[in-house]
C-alpha positions in Angstrom: 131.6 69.4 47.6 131.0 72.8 46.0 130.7 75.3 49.2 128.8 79.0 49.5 129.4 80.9 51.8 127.4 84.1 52.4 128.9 86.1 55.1 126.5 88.4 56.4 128.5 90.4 59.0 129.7 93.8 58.3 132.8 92.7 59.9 133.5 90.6 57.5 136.5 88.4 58.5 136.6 89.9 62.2 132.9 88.8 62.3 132.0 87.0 65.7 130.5 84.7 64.2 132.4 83.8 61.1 134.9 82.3 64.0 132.3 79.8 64.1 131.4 79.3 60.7 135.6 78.9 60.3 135.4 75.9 63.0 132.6 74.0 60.9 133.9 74.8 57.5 137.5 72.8 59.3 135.6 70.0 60.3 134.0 69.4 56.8 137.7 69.5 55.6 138.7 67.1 58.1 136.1 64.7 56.3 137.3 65.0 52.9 138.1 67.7 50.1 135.7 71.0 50.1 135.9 73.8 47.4 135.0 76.7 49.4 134.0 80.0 47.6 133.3 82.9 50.6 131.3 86.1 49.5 131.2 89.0 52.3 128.0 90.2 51.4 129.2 94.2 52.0 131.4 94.1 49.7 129.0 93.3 47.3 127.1 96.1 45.2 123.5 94.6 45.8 120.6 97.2 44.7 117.2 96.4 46.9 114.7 94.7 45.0 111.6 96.6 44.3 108.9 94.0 43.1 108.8 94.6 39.6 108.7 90.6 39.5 110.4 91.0 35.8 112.6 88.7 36.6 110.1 86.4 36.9 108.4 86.5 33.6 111.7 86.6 31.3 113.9 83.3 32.7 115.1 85.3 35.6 117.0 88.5 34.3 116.7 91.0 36.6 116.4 94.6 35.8 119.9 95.5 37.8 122.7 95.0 36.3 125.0 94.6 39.6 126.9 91.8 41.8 123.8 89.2 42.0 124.5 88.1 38.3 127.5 86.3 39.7 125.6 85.2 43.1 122.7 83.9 41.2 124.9 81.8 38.6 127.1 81.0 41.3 124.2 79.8 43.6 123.0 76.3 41.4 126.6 75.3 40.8 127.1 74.9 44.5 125.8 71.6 46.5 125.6 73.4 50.0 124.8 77.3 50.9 126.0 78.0 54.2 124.6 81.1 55.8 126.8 83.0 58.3 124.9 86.1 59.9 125.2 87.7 63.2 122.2 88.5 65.1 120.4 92.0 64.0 117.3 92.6 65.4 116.6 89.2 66.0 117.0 88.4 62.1 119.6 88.9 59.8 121.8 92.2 59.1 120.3 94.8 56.0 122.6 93.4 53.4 122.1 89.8 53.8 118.4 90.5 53.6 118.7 92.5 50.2 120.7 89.5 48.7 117.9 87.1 49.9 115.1 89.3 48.5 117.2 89.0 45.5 116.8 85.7 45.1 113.3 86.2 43.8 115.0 85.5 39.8 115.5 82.0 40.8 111.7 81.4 41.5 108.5 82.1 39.1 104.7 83.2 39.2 103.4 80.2 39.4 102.6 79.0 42.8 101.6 76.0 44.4 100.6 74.5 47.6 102.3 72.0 49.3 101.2 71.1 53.1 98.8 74.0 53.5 101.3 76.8 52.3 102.0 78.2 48.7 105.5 78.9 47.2 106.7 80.4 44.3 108.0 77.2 41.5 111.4 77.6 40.9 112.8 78.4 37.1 115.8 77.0 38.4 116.2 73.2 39.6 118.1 73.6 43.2 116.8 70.1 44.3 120.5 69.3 45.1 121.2 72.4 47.3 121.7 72.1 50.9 121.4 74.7 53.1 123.3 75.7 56.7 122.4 78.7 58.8 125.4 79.7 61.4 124.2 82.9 63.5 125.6 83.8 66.9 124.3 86.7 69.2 125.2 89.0 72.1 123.3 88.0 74.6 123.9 85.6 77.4 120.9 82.7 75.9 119.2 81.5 73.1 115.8 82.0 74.8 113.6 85.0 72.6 116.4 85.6 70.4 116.9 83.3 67.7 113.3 82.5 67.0 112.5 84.9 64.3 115.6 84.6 62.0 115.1 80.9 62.5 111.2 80.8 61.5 112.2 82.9 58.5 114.9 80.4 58.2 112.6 77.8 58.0 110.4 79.4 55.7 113.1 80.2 53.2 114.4 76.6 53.0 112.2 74.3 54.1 113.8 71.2 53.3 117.4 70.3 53.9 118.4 72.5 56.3 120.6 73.0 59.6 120.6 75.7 61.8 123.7 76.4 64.1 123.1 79.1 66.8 125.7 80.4 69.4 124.9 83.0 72.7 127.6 85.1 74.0 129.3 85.1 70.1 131.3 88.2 71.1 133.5 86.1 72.9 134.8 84.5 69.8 136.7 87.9 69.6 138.2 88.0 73.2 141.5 86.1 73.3 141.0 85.9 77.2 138.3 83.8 77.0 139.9 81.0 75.2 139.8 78.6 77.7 136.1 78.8 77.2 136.0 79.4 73.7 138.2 76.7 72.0 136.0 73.7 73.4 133.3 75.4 72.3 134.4 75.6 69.0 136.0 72.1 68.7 132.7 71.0 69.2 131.2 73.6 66.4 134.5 71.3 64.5 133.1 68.2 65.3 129.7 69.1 63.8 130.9 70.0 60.8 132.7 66.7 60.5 129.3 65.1 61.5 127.8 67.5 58.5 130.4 66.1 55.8 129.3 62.4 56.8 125.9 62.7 57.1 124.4 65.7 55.8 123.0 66.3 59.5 124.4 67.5 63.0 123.1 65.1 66.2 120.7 67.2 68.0 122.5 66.3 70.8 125.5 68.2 69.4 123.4 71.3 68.4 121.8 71.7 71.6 125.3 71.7 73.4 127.0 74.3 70.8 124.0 76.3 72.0 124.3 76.5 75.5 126.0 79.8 77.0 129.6 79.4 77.4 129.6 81.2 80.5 126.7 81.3 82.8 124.3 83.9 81.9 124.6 86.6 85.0 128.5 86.3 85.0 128.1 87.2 81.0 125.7 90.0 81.6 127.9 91.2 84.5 131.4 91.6 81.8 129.2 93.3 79.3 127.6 95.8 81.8 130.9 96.5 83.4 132.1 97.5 80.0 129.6 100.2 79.1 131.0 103.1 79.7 128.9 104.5 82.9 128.4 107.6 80.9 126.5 106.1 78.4 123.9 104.5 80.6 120.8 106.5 81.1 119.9 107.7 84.4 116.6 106.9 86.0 113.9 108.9 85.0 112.5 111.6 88.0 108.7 110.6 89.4 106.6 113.2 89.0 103.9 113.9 91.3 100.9 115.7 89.9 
């Protein structure tokens, strides 16, 4: 299997989450040969599209002659796209977003409706593609903060998709929390072997990847202690009038 992998972090390797996206990528592996091509995303020179929709009246050239040419060629050879993104403002980070509003080449004018929404019909077949999103955040839970990214997710590619998402992802990065950690991401290992089988993860599995690895408070407790008490705003004075 032909592999894509967008990683979205400015981190790049040292992302949080791309220890996760690592773990699953090792799990496919385990299943059988993968040809795995990794693009860090800001690395890549990626103008911002600005709706000139050229692109899709000519075939899909775009305007900007810049790093898409290769993501875009790249993008219909592959047979899975696999997503990796921390958590910015409860969607993805700025340059993962431009490359995604790039993709507006591979589509054309012409719109139709299909169960009571409209989309753009593709110039380019990608009926094969499958599509993975890995995003891990900083807070202690999943609860109101994945939602959004996942929606748009969703909306993006709505048919064969999975979506992977991790609380507490800075820990990833913490080598004293590998007792927690390394389960955590032998079962992220496990999924990826159960995504090389079957083209799906047990929802059973996905839940449990997606539970804190620590409880919540404890979590919330090591991050607060590590703000430097400087930095944390006093209370703000009641005034009487």
């Amino acid at each position: 299997m032909k592999i894509s992998v967008f990683n979205g972090s400015p981190k790049r390797d040292k992302s949080d989450t791309m220890h996760i996206t690592r773990a699953f990528i090792e799990g496919m592996k385990e299943h059988g040969e993968q040809d795995i091509n990794t693009v860090n995303i800001i690395d890549m020179h990626i103008e911002y599209c600005k709706g000139c929709f050229s692109c899709m009246h000519n075939g899909g050239n775009c305007k900007y002659d810049d790093d898409m040419k290769r993501i875009l060629s790249e993008i219909p050879e592959s047979d899975l796209l696999i997503f990796s993104f921390p958590l910015y403002a409860y969607g993805m980070p700025a340059p993962m977003k431009a490359m995604i509003d790039r993709l507006l080449p591979l589509t054309s004018m012409e719109m139709r409706e299909e169960n009571g929404s409209y989309h753009h019909v593709g110039q380019t077949d990608l009926s094969h593609l499958k599509y993975v999103m890995i995003c891990g955040c900083g807070f202690p839970n999943s609860r109101n903060n994945f939602e959004p990214t996942t929606a748009q997710f969703i909306k993006l590619f709505p048919r064969d998709h999975t979506i992977i998402t991790i609380p507490e992802s800075p820990m990833f990065n913490a080598p004293e929390a590998a007792p927690v950690t390394v389960p955590r991401l032998q079962l992220v290992k496990e999924a990826g072997k159960q995504y090389a089988r079957d083209f799906r993860v047990s929802e059973k599995l996905l839940k449990e990847i997606g539970t804190p690895m620590i409880p919540e408070e404890q979590y919330a407790r090591i991050v607060n202690h590590s703000v430097p008490r400087s930095r944390i705003p006093a209370p703000r004075e009641k005034k009487s009038f």
